[in-house]
C-alpha positions in Angstrom: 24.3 -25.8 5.5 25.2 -21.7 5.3 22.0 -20.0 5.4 23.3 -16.6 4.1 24.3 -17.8 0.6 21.7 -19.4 -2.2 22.0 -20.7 -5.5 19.4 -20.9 -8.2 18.6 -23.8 -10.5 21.0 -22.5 -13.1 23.7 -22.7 -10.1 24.0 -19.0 -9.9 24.6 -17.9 -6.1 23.5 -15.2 -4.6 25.0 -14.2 -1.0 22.8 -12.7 1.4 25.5 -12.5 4.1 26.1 -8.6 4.1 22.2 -8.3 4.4 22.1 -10.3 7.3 25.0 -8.5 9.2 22.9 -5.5 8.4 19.6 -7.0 9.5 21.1 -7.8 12.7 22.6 -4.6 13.7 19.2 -3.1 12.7 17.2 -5.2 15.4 19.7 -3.4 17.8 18.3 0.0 17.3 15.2 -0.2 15.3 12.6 -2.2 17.3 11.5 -5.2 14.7 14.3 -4.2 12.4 12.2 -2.2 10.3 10.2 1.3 10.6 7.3 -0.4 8.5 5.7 -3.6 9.8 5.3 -4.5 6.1 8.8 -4.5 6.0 9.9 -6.6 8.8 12.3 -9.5 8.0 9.2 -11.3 9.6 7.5 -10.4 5.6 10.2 -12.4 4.3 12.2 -16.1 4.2 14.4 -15.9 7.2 18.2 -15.0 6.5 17.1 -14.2 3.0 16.0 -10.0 4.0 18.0 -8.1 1.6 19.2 -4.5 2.9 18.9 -2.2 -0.1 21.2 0.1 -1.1 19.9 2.0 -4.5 17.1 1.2 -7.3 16.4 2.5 -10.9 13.4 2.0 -12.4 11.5 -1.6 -11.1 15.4 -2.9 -10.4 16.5 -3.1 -6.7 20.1 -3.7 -5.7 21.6 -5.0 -2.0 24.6 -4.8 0.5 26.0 -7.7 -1.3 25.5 -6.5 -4.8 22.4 -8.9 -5.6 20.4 -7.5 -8.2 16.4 -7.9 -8.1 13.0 -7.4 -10.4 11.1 -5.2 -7.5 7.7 -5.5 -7.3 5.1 -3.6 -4.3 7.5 -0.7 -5.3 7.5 0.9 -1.8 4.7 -0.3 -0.6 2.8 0.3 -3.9 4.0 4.3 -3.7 6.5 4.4 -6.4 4.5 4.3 -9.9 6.8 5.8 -12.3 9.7 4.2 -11.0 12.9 4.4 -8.7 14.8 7.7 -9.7 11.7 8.9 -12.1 14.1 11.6 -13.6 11.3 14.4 -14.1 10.7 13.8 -10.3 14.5 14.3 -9.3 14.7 17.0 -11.6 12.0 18.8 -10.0 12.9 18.0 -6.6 16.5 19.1 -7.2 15.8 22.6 -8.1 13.5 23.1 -5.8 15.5 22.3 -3.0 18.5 24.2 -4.6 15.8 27.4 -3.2 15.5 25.5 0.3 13.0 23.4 1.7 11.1 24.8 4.9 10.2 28.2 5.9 7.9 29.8 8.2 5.8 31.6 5.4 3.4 29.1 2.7 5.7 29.0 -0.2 4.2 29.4 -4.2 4.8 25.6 -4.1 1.6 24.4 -2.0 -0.2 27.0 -3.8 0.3 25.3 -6.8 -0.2 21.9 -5.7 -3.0 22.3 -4.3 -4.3 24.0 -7.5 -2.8 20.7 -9.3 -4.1 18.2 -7.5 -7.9 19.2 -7.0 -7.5 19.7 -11.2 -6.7 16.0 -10.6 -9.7 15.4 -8.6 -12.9 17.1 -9.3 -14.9 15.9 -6.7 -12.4 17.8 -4.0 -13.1 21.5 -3.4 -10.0 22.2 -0.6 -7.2 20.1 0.4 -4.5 20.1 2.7 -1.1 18.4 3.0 0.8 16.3 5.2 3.6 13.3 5.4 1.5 10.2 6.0 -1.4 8.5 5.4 -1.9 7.8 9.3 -2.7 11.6 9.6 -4.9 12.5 7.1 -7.0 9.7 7.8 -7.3 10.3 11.2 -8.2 14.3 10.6 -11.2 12.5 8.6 -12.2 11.4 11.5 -11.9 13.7 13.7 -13.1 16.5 11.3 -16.3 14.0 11.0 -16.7 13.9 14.2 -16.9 17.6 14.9 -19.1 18.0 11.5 -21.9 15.4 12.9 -21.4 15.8 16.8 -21.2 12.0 16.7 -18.3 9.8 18.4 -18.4 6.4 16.8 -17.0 5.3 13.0 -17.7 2.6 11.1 -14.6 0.8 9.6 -14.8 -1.5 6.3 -12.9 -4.6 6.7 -10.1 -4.4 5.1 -6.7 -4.4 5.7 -5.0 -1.0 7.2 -6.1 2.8 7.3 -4.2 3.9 10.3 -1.7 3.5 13.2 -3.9 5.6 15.4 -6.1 4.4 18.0 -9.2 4.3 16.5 -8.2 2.1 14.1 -5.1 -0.3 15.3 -7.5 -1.0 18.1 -9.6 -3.1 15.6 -6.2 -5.2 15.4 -5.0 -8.0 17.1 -2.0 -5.9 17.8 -3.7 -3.4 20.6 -1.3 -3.3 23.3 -2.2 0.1 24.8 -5.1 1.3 23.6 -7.4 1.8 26.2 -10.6 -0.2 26.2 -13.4 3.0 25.4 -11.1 3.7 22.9 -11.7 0.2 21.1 -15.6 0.7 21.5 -15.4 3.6 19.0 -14.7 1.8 15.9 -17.2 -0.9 14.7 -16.7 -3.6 11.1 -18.7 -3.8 8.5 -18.4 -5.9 5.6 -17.2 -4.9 2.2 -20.3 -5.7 -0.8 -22.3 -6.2 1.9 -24.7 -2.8 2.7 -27.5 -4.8 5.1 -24.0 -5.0 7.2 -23.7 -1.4 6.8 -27.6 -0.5 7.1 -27.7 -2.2 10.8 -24.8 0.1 11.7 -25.6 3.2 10.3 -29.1 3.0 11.3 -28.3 3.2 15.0 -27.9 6.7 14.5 -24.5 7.3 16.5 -21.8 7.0 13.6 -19.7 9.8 12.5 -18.3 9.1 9.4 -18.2 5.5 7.5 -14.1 5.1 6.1 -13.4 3.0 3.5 -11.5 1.7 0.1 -13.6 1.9 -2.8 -12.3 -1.1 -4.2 -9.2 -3.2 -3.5 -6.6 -5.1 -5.2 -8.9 -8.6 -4.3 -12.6 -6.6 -4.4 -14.5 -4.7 -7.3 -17.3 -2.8 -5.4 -20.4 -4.9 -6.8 -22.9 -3.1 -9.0 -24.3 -0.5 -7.3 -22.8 -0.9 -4.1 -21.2 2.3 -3.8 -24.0 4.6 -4.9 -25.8 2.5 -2.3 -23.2 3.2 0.2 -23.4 7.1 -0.7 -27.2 7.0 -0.5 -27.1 5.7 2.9 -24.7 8.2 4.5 -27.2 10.3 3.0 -29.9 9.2 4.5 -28.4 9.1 7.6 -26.3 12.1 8.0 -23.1 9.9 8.3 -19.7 11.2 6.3 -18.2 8.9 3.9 -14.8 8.9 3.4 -12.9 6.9 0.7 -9.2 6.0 1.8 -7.3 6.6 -1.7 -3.9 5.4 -0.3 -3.4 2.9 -2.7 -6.1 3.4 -5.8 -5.1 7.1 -6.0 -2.8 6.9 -9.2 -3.2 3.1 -9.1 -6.6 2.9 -10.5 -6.0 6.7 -11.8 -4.9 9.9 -11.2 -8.5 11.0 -9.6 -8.6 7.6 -8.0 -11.1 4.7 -7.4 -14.1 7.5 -6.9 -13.2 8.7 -10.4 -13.2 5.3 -11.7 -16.3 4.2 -9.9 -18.3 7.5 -10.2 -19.2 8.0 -6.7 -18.1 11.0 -4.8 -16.9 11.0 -1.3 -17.2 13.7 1.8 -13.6 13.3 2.6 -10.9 11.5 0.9 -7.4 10.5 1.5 -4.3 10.2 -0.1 -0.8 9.7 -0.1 1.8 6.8 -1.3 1.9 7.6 -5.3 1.2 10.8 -5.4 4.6 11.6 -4.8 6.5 8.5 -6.3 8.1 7.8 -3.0 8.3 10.9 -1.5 6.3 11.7 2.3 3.6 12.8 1.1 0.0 12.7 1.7 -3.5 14.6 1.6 -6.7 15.1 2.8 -9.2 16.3 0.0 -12.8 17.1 0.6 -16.2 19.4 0.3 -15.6 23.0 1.1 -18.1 23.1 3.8 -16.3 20.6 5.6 -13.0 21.6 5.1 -13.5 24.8 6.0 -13.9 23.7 9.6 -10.2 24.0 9.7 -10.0 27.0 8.6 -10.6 30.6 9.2 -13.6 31.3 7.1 -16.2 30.1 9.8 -18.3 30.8 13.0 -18.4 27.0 13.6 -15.6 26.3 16.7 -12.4 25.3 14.8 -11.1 22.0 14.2 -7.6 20.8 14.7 -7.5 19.6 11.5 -4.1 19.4 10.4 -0.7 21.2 11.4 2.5 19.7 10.1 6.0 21.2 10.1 7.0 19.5 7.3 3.1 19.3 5.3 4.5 21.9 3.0 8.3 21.4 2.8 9.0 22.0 -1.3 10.7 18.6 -2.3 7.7 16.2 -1.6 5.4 19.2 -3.2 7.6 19.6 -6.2 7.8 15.3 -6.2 3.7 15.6 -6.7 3.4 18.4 -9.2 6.4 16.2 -11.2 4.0 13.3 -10.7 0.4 15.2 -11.3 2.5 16.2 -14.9 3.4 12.6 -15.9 -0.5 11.6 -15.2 -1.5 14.9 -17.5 0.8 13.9 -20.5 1.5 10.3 -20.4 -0.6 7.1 -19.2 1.3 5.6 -16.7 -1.3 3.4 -15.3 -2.1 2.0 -18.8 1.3 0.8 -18.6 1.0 -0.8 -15.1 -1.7 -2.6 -16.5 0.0 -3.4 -19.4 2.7 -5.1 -17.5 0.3 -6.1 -14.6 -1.5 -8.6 -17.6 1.3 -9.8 -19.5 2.6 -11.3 -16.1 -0.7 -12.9 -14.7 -0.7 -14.3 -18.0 3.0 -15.8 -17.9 2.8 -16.7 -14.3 -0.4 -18.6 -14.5 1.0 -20.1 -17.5 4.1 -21.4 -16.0 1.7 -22.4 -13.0 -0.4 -25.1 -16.2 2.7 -26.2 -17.3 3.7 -27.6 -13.8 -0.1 -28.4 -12.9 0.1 -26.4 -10.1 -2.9 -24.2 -11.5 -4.6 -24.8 -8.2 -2.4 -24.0 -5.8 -0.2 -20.9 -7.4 -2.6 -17.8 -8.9 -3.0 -14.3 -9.7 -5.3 -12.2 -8.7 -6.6 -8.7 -8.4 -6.4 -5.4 -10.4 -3.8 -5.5 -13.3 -2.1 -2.7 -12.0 -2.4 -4.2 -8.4 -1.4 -7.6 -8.8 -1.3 -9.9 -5.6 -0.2 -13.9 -5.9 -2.5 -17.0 -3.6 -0.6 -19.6 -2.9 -1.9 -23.2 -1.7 -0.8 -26.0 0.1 -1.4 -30.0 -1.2 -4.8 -29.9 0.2 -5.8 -26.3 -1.5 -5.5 -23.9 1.9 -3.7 -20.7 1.5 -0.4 -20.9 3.3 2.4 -19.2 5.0 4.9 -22.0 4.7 4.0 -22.6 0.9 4.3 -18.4 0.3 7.2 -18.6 2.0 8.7 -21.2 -0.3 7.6 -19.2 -3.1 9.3 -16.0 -2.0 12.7 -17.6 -1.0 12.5 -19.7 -4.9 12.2 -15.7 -6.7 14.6 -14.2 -4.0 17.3 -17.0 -5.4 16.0 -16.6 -9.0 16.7 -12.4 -8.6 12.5 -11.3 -7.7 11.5 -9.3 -4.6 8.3 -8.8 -3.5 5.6 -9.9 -1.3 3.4 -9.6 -4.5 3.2 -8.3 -8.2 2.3 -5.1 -8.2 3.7 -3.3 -10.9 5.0 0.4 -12.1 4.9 2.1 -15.3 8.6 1.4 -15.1 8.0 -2.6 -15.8 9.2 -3.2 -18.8 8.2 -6.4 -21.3 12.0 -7.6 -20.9 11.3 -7.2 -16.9 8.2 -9.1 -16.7 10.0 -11.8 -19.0 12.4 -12.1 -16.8 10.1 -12.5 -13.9 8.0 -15.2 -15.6 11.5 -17.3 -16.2 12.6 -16.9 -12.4 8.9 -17.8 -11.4 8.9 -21.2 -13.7 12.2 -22.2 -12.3 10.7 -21.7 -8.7 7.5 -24.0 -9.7 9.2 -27.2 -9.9 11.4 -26.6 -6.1 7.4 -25.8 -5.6 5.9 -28.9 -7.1 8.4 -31.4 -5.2 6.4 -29.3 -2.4 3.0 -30.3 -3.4 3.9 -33.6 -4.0 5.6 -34.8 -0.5 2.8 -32.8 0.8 4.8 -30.3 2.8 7.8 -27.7 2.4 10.4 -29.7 4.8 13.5 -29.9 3.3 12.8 -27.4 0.9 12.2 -24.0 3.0 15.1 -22.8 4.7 14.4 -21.1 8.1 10.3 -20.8 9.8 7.8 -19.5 7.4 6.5 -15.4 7.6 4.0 -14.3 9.7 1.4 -11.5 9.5 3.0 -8.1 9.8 -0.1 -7.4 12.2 -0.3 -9.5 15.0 -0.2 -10.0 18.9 2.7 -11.6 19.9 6.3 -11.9 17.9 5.9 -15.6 17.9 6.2 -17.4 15.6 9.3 -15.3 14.1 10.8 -14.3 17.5 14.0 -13.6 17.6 
């Protein structure tokens, strides 16, 4: 049986054969094939990884001309959609006036003005190109603020590929031992966890999401949270990666009315262009500055921080927040397809075993085995079913750019891929039916059990 070409139930067929010639030559120069673990052909049904060559709005399309529903968007950055035109607009002419000089430009001026309009709880902020780095000059900014080495880290999924944090990971192949005693868990919902910690007096700063896509903070858990960095003279920092412009524009502390020392940002706020910030209290910040006696911090330094398109990307963005209600719409979309899915999911009776959860605008989809245990092999089954049926994603998180003829489309292709699922659930497994060894965590020790 050819691996590289797939037909849906309507006997439509979809060729993945250019994808996979791509795919190949990619593993020859670009270790794992990908320059984002999330986006590793490991993240997806094997032979079935298309290579992408253009998108507009929440629609995808590949080296062999396959169209897809998108959803993740980039890794939940893109909000407004592929080729927002506002954004390229903006971008365009500001580039026209070139991009990086050795002077601050009237652009970061502005931008910064913008985005602490955006979130009132910031006094300064200061730009960069990934999340990586502004959460690590939290860190290191809290460190030199308290004169303490240690940081407690919430536990969830990702807040950096530096040191201090990967070596929390099963993947922490080089990162010296002492290094992996700075960083200590604490549970999310759970302050006794983050009382014991705390208490021992040695923690810098405490970094964490406010909420997740899975996890509401519980009643009065953050305030809680705040109260005891209080207390203790520990910095909090909220990681805004993914609730900035998700849950809204001034992110989850906006939502959730609890303000942070430091926060962090990047993904959305420039709908797919590098850009991130750190945002925080004046007295802090100023650190990095030149308005203090304090020794400086190395707080950030970035040859391209400031360059205009990724700037001009955000104040397009910051406008669309100001005058529109994109995340409403996100939402909008992000309900009508829970709905469809976990009604397609009843009519099959597979209620138990495919669901929806999380934050309307930040939809993520469980899915079971015959005995009710979340499973690779069964996801996997369900992404290669949508990947024939004309969906990507490793989840349903939507964009403003969803439209109600998008998500019906998407709840059609999912209630075709229940019943290849339901023959699943009842032989009991997904032999016969998945084509190629199931996906494996993006974050993990060895390459096994997708080695090439």
């Amino acid at each position: 049986m050819r691996t590289d070409v797939r037909a849906d139930a309507d006997g439509r067929v979809r060729s993945f054969t250019q994808s996979n010639r791509l795919q190949a030559r990619l593993h020859d120069v670009v270790p794992g094939g990908a320059h984002t673990y999330a986006r590793g052909p490991d993240q997806y049904p094997e032979f079935m990884t298309p290579i992408l060559v253009r998108g507009s709005g929440c629609r995808v399309w590949d080296a062999d001309g396959n169209e897809f529903v998108e959803y993740g968007m980039g890794l939940r950055a893109v909000t407004l959609g592929h080729g927002y035109p506002p954004v390229v607009d903006a971008v365009r002419t500001a580039i026209a006036d070139g991009i990086n000089f050795s002077r601050p430009t009237i652009h970061e001026l502005a931008a910064a003005e913008e985005f602490l309009d955006l979130v009132p709880g910031a006094d300064m902020v200061k730009f960069a190109k990934n999340g990586s780095d502004v959460t690590t000059a939290a860190v290191r900014l809290a460190r030199a603020v308290t004169g303490r080495r240690r940081i407690a880290v919430c536990d969830q999924p990702f807040f950096s590929t530096d040191d201090w944090f990967i070596a929390t990971t099963p993947m922490a192949a080089g990162i010296p031992d002492d290094t992996r005693w700075d960083s200590v868990r604490f549970a999310y919902n759970d302050i006794r966890s983050l009382t014991e910690i705390l208490e021992a007096g040695d923690i810098a700063c405490v970094v964490m999401e406010a909420a997740t896509a899975t996890a509401e903070p519980q009643p009065g858990y953050l305030e809680a949270v705040r109260e005891l960095c209080d207390r203790t003279g520990t910095l909090l920092v909220f990681d805004e990666m993914i609730t900035g412009f998700r849950w809204s524009a001034g992110g989850a502390q906006s939502v959730y009315s609890v303000t942070p020392d430091l926060s962090c940002w990047g993904k959305a706020m420039g709908n797919g262009f590098p850009l991130a910030a750190l945002a925080g209290r004046r007295e802090h910040m100023e650190l990095g500055g030149l308005r203090t006696d304090r020794d400086r911090v190395f707080l950030l330094s970035t040859t391209h921080g400031p360059e205009t398109a990724s700037l001009a990307a955000f104040r397009a963005v910051a406008e669309a927040y100001r005058n529109d209600d994109p995340v409403a719409r996100m939402e909008h979309a992000g309900r009508v397809l829970a709905d469809g899915v976990r009604a397609a999911a009843a009519a099959h009776g597979l209620s138990e075993y495919v669901q929806v959860g999380g934050r309307p605008s930040c939809l993520v989809f469980i899915t079971r085995d015959a005995d009710g245990v979340p499973s690779q092999a069964f996801r996997t089954l369900f992404l290669q079913e949508l990947l024939c049926r004309g969906v990507l994603g490793q989840s349903f998180v939507t964009s403003a750019a969803h439209t109600d003829a998008d998500i019906a489309d998407t709840v059609a292709a999912v209630d075709s891929a229940l019943t290849v699922y339901r023959r699943a659930i009842d032989r009991g497994t997904v032999e016969g039916l998945l084509r190629g060894r199931p996906v494996a965590p993006a974050i993990r020790r060895t390459a096994e059990p997708r080695r090439l």
